[in-house]
VMD Tcl script that draws the C-alpha trace (Angstrom):
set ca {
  {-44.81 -74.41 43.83}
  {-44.07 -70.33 44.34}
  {-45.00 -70.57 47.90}
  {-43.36 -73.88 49.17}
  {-40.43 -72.23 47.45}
  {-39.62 -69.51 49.08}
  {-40.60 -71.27 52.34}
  {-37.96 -73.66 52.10}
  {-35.44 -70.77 50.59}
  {-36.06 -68.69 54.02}
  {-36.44 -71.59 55.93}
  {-33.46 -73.76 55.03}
  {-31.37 -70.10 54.80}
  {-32.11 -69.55 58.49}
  {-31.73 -72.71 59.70}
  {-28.19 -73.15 58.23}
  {-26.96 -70.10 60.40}
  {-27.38 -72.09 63.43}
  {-27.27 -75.80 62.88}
  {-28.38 -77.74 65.41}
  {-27.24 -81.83 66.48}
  {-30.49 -84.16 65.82}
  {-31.43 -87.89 64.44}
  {-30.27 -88.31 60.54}
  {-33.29 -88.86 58.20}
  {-32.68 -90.28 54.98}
  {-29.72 -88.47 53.15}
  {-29.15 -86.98 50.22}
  {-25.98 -87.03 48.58}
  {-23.66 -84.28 48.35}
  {-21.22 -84.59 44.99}
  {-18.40 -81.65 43.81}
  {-18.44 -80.66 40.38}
  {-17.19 -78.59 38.18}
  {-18.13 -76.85 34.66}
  {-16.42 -74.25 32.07}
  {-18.44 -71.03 32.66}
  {-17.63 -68.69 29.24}
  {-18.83 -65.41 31.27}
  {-15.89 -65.66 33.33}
  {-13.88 -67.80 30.78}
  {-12.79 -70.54 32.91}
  {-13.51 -73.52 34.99}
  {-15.41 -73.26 38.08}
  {-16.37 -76.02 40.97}
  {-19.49 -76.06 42.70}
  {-21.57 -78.28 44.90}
  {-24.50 -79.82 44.08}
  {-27.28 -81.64 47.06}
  {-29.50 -84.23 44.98}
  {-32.21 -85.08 47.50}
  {-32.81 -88.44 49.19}
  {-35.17 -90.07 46.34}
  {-32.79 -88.55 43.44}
  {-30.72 -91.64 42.31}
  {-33.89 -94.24 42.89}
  {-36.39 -92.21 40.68}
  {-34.43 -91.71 37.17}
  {-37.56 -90.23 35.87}
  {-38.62 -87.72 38.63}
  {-37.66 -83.67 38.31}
  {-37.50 -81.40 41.02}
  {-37.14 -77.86 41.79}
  {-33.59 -76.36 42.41}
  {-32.27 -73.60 44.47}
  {-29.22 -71.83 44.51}
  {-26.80 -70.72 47.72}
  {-24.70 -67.86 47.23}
  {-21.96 -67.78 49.66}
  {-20.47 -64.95 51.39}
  {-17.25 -62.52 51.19}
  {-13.63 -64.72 51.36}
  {-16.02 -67.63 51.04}
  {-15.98 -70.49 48.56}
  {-18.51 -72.72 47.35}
  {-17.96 -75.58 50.09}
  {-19.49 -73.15 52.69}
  {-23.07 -74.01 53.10}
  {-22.18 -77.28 53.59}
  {-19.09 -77.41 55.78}
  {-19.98 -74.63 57.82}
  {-23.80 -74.21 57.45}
  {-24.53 -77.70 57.29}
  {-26.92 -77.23 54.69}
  {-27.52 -80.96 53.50}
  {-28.08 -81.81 57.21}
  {-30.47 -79.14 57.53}
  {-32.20 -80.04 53.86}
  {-32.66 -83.58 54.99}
  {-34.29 -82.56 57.86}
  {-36.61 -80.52 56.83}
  {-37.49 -82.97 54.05}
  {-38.15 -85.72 56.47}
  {-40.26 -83.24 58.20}
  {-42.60 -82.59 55.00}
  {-40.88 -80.01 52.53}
  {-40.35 -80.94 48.94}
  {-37.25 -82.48 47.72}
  {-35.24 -79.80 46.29}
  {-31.58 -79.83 44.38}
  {-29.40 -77.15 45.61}
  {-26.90 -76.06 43.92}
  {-23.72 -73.88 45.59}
  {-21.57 -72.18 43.34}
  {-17.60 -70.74 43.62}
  {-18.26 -67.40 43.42}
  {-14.95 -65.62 44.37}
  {-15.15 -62.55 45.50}
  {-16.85 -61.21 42.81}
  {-20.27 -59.85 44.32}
  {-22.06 -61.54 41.65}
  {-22.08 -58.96 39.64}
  {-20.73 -57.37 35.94}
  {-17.96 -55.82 37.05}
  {-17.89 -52.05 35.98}
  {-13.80 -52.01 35.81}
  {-12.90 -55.47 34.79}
  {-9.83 -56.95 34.96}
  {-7.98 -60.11 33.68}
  {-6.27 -63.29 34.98}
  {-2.97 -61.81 34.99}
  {-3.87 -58.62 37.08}
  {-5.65 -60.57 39.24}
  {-3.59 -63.18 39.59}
  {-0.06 -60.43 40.11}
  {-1.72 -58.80 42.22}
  {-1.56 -58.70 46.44}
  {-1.28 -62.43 48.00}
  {-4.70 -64.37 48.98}
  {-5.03 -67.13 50.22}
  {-6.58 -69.29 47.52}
  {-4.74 -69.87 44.73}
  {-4.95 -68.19 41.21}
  {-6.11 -70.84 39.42}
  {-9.49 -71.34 41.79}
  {-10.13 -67.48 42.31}
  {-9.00 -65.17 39.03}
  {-10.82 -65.05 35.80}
  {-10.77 -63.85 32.55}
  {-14.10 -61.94 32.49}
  {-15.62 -60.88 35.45}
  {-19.20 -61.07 34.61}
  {-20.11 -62.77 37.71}
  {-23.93 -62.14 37.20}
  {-24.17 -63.84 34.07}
  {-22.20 -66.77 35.67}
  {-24.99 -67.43 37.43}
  {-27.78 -66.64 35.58}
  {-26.63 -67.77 31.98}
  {-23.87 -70.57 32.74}
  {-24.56 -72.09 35.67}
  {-28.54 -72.33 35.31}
  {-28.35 -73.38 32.10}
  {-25.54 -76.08 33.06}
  {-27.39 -77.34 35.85}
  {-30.81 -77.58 33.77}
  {-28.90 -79.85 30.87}
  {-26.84 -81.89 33.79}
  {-29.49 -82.53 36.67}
  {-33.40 -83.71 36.58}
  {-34.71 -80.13 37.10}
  {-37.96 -78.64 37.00}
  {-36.35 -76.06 34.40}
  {-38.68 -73.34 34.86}
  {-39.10 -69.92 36.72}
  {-42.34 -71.66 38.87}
  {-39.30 -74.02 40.47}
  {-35.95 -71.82 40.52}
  {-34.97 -69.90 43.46}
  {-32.01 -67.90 44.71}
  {-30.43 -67.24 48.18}
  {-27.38 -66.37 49.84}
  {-25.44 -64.75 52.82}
  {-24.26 -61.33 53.07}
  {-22.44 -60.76 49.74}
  {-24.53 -63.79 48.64}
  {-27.05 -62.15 49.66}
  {-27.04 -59.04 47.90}
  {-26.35 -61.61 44.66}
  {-29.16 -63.37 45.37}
  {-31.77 -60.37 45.29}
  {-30.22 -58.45 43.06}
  {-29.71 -61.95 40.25}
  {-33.30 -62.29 41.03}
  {-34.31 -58.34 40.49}
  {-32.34 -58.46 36.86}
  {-33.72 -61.98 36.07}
  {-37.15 -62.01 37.00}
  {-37.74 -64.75 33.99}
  {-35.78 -66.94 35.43}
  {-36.00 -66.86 39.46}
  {-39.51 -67.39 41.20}
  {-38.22 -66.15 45.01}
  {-34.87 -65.18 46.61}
  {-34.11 -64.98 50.27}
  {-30.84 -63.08 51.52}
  {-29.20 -63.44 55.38}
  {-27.61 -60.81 56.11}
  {-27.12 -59.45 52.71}
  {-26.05 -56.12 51.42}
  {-29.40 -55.12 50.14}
  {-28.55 -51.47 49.79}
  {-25.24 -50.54 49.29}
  {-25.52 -46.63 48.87}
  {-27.35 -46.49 52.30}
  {-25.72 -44.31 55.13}
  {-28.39 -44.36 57.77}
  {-29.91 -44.25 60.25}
  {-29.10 -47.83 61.22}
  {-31.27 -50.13 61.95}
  {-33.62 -48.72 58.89}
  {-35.90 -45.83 59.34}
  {-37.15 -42.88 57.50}
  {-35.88 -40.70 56.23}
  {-33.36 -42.97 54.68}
  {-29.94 -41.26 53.92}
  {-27.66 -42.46 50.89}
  {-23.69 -41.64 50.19}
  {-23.45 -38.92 47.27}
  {-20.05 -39.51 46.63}
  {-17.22 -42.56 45.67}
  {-14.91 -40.98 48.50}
  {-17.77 -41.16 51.08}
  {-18.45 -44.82 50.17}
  {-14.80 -45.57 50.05}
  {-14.10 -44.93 53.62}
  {-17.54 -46.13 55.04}
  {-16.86 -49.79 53.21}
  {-13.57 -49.96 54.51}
  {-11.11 -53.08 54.51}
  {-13.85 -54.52 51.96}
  {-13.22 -51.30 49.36}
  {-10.69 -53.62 47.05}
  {-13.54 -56.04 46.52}
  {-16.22 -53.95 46.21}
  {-14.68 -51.35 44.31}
  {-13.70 -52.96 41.16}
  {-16.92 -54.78 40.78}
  {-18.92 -51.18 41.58}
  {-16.99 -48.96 40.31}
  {-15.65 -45.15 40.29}
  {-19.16 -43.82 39.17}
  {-22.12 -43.13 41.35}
  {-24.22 -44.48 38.60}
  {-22.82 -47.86 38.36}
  {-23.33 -48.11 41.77}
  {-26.57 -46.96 41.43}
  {-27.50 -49.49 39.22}
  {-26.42 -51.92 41.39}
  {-28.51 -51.19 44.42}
  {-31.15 -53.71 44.91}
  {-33.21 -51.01 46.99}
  {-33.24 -48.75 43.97}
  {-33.74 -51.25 41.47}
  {-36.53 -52.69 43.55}
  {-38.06 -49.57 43.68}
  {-38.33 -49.12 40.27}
  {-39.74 -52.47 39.95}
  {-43.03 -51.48 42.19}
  {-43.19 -48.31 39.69}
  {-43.76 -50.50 36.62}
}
mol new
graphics top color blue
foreach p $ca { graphics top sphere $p radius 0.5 }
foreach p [lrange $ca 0 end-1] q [lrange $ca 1 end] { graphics top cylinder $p $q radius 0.2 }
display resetview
């Protein structure tokens, strides 16, 4: 099942960057949930895509796969923009495996511990967004067990999953994307395959661009805060002040030390 699974997590990734018009095949349905996540000490929505044969086979499992969306997203994103269910129908209908995919709210949290946490009422005094409060502060920002410890284990007790590693995968674009591989690098028990479009797979990196040896990295927090930019509110809480915390949240490094084990 390793193989068809990451097919489908590249494929149906891809695909959902460009959708494309074509005939319906037989649809699966597309319901919005939510769930009290204790890492983050509060309710979260997500959406969940139970494949075509899903309600008439009560005693079938199937695999499941979860989309990380992007920076100033929100969990309605592969679907409303991406078209994802579209695109998972089709591909179905063409021959892939049903699948559930699940799509979580993930803030703007990078899907990670943060290193400097903060509360609800910091986040929620602090500069105007344009969600409100109750949908995008927590409690606890420990946005990578979220994932890994609330939401798998929600969906496994809530949905006719496969509930092993062999049929969990991850994916996600750009800050989804770094979750995605970097969820999947810390929880190798759990996730099978990841994909990431566009992600931020190394965040340290400072050239050349596109990549090429020999790689060059930022050495310092003030170098990283003025190449990230606008983004440096979000990332910066969630990374940190130290060099190490980012460090340890580099999916190039940590992958590297992976392959030395």
């Amino acid at each position: 099942m390793v193989r068809p699974l990451v097919a489908a997590l590249g494929a149906a990734t891809l695909l959902a960057a460009t959708p494309t018009e074509q005939a319906r095949p037989p649809r699966g349905a597309v319901l919005v949930e939510r769930f009290f996540a204790p890492s983050l000490g509060v309710t979260k929505h997500y959406l969940v895509y139970l494949p075509p044969s899903y309600a008439g086979t009560p005693t079938r499992r199937y695999p499941v796969a979860y989309y990380l969306h992007g920076l100033s997203g929100s969990e309605s994103d592969w679907v409303s923009l991406a078209g994802i269910d579209v695109i998972a129908d089709s591909l179905i209908a063409g021959g892939m495996s049903e699948m559930i995919l699940v799509m979580p709210d993930g803030d703007d949290g990078w899907y990670t511990n943060w290193a400097t946490p903060r509360g609800y009422d910091e986040c929620a005094n602090g500069a105007a967004r344009d969600r409100a409060a109750p949908t995008f502060c927590v409690n606890t920002p420990r946005y990578e067990d979220y994932v890994s410890r609330d939401l798998v284990r929600h969906v496994d007790s809530t949905y006719r999953t496969l509930a092993d590693r062999r049929h969990r995968g991850i994916a996600g674009l750009s800050m989804g994307g770094y979750g995605a591989v970097m969820v999947a690098l810390n929880h190798p028990d759990l996730f099978a395959a990841a994909a990431s479009h566009s992600g931020v797979l190394s965040p340290m990196y400072a050239g050349p661009h596109p990549f090429a040896p020999p790689a060059r990295y930022f050495t310092s927090i003030d170098s990283l805060e003025v190449a990230w930019g606008g983004v440096w509110p979000s990332v910066a809480p969630a990374f940190g002040s130290a060099l190490a915390a980012w460090e340890a949240r580099d999916p190039a490094r940590r992958a590297r030390r992976l392959k030395t084990t």
